[in-house]
N, C-alpha and C positions, 0 to 999 in steps of 0.2 A: 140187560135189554139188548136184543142182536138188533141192528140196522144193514138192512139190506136195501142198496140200490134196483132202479129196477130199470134195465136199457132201454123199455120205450119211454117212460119219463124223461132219461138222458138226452131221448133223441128229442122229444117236444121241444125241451127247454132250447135243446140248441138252433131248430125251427127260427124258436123266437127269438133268441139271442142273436142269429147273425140279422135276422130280418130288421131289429132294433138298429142291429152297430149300421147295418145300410142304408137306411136312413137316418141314420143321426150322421153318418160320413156323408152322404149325399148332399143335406140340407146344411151341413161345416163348410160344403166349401162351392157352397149355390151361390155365394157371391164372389169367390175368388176367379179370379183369371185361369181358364182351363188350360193349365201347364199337363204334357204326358204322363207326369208321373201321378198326378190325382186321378185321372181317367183310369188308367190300369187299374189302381188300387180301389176303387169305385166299383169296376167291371168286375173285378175279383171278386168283391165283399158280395154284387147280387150273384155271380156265378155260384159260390157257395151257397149261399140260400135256396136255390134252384136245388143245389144236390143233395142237401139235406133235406127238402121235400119230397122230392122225387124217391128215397128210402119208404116212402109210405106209401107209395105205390107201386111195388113192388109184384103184390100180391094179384094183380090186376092189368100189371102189362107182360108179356113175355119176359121168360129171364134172358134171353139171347139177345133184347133190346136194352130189358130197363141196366142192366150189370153194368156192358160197355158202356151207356150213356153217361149212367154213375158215377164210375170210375173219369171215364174222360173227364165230367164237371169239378170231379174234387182232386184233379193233377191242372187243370186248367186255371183254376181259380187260385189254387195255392202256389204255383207258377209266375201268373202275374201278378201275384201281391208277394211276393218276393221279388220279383224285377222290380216293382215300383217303388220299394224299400231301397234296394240295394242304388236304384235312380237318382233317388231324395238326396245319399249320399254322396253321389260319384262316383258309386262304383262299379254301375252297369259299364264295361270298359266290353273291348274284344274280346279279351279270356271268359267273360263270365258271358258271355252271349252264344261263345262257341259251347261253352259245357251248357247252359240250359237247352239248347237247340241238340244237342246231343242227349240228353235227358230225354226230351219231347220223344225222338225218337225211337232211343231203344226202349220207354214204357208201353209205347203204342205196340210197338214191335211184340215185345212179351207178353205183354196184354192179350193179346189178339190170337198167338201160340197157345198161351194156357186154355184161353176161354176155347179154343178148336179141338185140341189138343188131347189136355188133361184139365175137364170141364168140374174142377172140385173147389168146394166152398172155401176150405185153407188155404189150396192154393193160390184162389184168388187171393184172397186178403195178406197173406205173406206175399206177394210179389208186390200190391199194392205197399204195403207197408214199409217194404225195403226202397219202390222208387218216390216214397215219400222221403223218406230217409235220407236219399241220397239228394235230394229236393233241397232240403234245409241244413245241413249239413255243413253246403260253402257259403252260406250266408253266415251261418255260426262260426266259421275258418275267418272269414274275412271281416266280421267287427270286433273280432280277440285280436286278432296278430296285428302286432305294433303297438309300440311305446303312445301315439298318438291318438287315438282310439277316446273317445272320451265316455265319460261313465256310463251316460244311456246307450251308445254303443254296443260296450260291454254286458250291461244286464242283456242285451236285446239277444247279443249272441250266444249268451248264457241258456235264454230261454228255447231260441233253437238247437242249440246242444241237450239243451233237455227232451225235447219233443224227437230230435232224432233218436235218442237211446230207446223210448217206447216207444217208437217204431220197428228198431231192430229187437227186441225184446217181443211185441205182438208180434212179430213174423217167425221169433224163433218157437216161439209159444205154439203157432198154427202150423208150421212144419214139425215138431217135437213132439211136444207135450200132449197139444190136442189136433188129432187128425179129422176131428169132426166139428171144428172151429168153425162157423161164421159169422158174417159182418155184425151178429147180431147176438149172437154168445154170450152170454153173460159168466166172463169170471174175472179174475184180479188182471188180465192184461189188458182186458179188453175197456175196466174203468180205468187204467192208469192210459189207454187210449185216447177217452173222453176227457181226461184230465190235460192231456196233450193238447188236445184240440181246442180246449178250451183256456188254454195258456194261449194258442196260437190264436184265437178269436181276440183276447181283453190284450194281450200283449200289443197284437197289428195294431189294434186299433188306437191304441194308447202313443204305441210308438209314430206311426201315419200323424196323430195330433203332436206329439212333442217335435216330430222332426218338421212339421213344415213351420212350425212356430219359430225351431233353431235357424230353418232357411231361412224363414221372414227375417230373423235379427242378423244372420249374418249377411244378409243380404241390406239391410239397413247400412251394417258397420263398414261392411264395405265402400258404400256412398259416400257414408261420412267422409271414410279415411284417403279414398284415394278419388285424384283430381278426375274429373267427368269429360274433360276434352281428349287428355294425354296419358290418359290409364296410369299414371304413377301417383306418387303419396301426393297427399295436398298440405298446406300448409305444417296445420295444426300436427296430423299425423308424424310429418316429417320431423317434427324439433321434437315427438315425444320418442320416437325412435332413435336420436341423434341424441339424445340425453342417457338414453340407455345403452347405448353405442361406444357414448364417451365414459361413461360411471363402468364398462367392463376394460375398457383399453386404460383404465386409470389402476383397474386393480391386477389385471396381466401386464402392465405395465410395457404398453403396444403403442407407435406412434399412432395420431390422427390427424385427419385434414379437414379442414373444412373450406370447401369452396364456392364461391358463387357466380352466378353465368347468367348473361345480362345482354339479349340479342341487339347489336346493333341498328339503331335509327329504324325498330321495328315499326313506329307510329307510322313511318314512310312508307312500310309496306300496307299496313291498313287503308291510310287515304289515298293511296294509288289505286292498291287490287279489290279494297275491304277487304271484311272482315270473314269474309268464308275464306279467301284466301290464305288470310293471316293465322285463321286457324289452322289450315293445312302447315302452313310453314311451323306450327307450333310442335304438331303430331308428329312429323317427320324429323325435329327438331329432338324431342325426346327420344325418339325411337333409335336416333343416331348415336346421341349419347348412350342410351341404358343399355345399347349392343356392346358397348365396348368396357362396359364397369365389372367387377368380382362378385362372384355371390357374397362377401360382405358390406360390400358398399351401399351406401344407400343415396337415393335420387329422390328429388322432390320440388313441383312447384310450387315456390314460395310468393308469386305477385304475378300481376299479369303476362309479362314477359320475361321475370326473373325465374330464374329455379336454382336449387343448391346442391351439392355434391357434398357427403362425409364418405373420404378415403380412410378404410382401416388397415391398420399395420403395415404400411408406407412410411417410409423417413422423409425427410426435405428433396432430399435428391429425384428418387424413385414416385411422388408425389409433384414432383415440378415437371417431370419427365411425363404422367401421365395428363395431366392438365394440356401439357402444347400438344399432347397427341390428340388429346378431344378436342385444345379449338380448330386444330387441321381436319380433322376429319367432319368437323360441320361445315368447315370453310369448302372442302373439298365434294362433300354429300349438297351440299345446301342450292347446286344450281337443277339438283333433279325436282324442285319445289315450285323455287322461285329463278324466273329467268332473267340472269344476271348474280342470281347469288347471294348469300348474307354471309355475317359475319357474328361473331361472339368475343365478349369481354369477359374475363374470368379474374377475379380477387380470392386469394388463398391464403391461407395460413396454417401450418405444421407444427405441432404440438407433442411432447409426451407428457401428458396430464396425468396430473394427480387426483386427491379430493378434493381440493379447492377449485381444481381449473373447470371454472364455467359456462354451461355453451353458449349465452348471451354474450358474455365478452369476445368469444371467437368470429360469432355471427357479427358485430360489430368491428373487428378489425378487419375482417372479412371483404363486407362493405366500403370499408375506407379503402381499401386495395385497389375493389372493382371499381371505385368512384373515381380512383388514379389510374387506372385503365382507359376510364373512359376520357378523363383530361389528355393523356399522353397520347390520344390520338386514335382507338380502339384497336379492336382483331389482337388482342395481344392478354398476356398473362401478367400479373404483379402481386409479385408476393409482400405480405405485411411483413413492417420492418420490427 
């Protein structure tokens, strides 16, 4: 039994298919918060519907109008639902704005040549085809490259690796093979085309919902984890970081510190300036510190006005030395806040841990130090005996 597809059913189905995903994407995110990147990807899914309509009336408007309009809707639409992917991520940065704005250009540019030019059916769709190509191509570079990439990434960039090969494969097809190729051709390049497109329909759309579900959660965990005045860890965060901190300096066998910082007669500055004041002295307070710490260190506010420090692979010496630089350097920073100035008590203790050594017993000698700080008179450091 031969099964033969047949391209105008292809093109129904796909009618309906984007018409569907545009409104099941439309009516997904009718209650969300209209962030840029749902808007684009929105704009995209009807802009493709338009273009895959507009293929059926073809017969009926000008080809010198309906062609170019065509072509512009399905480099338009496929453009910005790749921005609004690549958004979702991160990784609409400079570089990718300067090569899509580069894109934009030289297809218009080519476009507009052929169609003047050398006004042939192949050529259109192989020039299409190739600045599709080139379209999808750095979206598929940039969610493979790097160790960091996480699985749906991966599939995602798989899939536009895929849709660019048939793309360059129908173009070689319509420059080569068949010189009397067009958009509507029925042979083996032109369904493994439709097979493209149609990866690139269920795929967007699939991904557009996975990815704002990953935003929503990391955007949750984020709340959780880090404090909402002073942008660093919050409590809970910080001792599951500092547990994992210590469990790896126990098996490289690296000193650690653990310190705690405890702003001086802060309630004084509350009931004088309040408490929007006191926030500021907080903001500024962090920002002082977290300027001066290692990319392995870690900071965190652990209580209203306390916050903690875990120093890695610091000895006693080299760890006592960075403590007096932090409390001078708030002593020093702290009158651009507050006028007159504050001051910070720090409690430490330097360790090279094993597997028994605990971080509740640290954070508790910790305490007793900064507790002796604050008897001895404060503004000052005291290390656990």
């Amino acid at each position: 039994m031969s099964f033969q597809l047949d391209i105008n059913t292809l093109l129904y189905l796909f009618i309906l298919g984007n018409l569907f995903s545009g409104l099941l994407i439309t009516f997904y995110r009718y209650h969300f918060a209209k962030d840029t990147a749902s808007v684009l990807f929105i704009t995209a899914k009807w802009l493709q519907v338009v273009f895959w309509g507009s293929i059926l009336l073809w017969d009926y408007i000008p080809h010198w109008i309906a062609i170019p309009l065509s072509n512009a809707l399905i480099l338009a639409g496929g453009s910005l639902e790749i921005s609004a992917l690549l958004m979702m991520m991160g990784m609409m940065d400079r570089k990718a704005k300067l090569y899509y704005s580069g894109l934009v250009a030289g297809s218009v540019l080519s476009f507009c040549i052929v169609a003047l030019f050398f006004n042939h059916a192949n050529l259109r769709v192989a020039t299409t085809s190739l600045w599709v190509m080139l379209f999808v191509i750095y979206p598929g570079y940039r969610l493979t490259a790097g160790k960091e990439r996480s699985p749906l990434q991966k599939i995602m960039g798989g899939v536009f690796y895929t849709i660019a090969a048939v793309m360059l494969l129908r173009s070689f097809v319509a420059l080569i093979l068949e010189p009397e190729m067009g958009p509507l051709t029925a042979n083996p390049a032109q369904y493994l085309y439709y097979l493209g497109m149609f990866l690139m329909l269920v795929g967007g759309i699939a991904a557009f919902i996975l990815l704002s579900n990953e935003h929503s959660y990391e955007k949750l965990k984020r709340i959780a984890a880090y404090d909402s005045l002073t942008g660093i860890l919050g409590r809970r965060a910080f001792l599951i970081e500092a547990e994992l901190k210590l469990a790896m300096a126990a098996r490289k066998r690296e000193y650690c510190s653990m310190l705690l910082l405890d702003l001086d007669h802060f309630k004084i500055v509350n009931d004088t300036y309040g408490h929007d004041k006191g926030d500021v002295v907080l903001q500024d307070f962090a920002l002082t510190i977290e300027s001066r710490l290692g990319i392995g260190d870690l900071f965190g506010r652990v209580g209203g006005e306390e916050f903690a420090i875990m120093l890695y692979g610091q000895d006693a010496e080299n760890s006592s030395r960075k403590a007096e630089e932090l409390r001078q350097a708030v002593k020093e920073a702290s009158g651009d806040s507050l006028a007159g100035g504050y001051t910070v008590s720090i409690g430490m203790i330097t360790v090279l841990p094993d597997q028994q050594t605990a971080l509740n017993t640290l954070y508790k000698l910790s305490d007793r130090a900064l507790y002796q700080a604050k008897q001895d008179g404060r503004d000052r450091v005291v290390r656990a005996g």
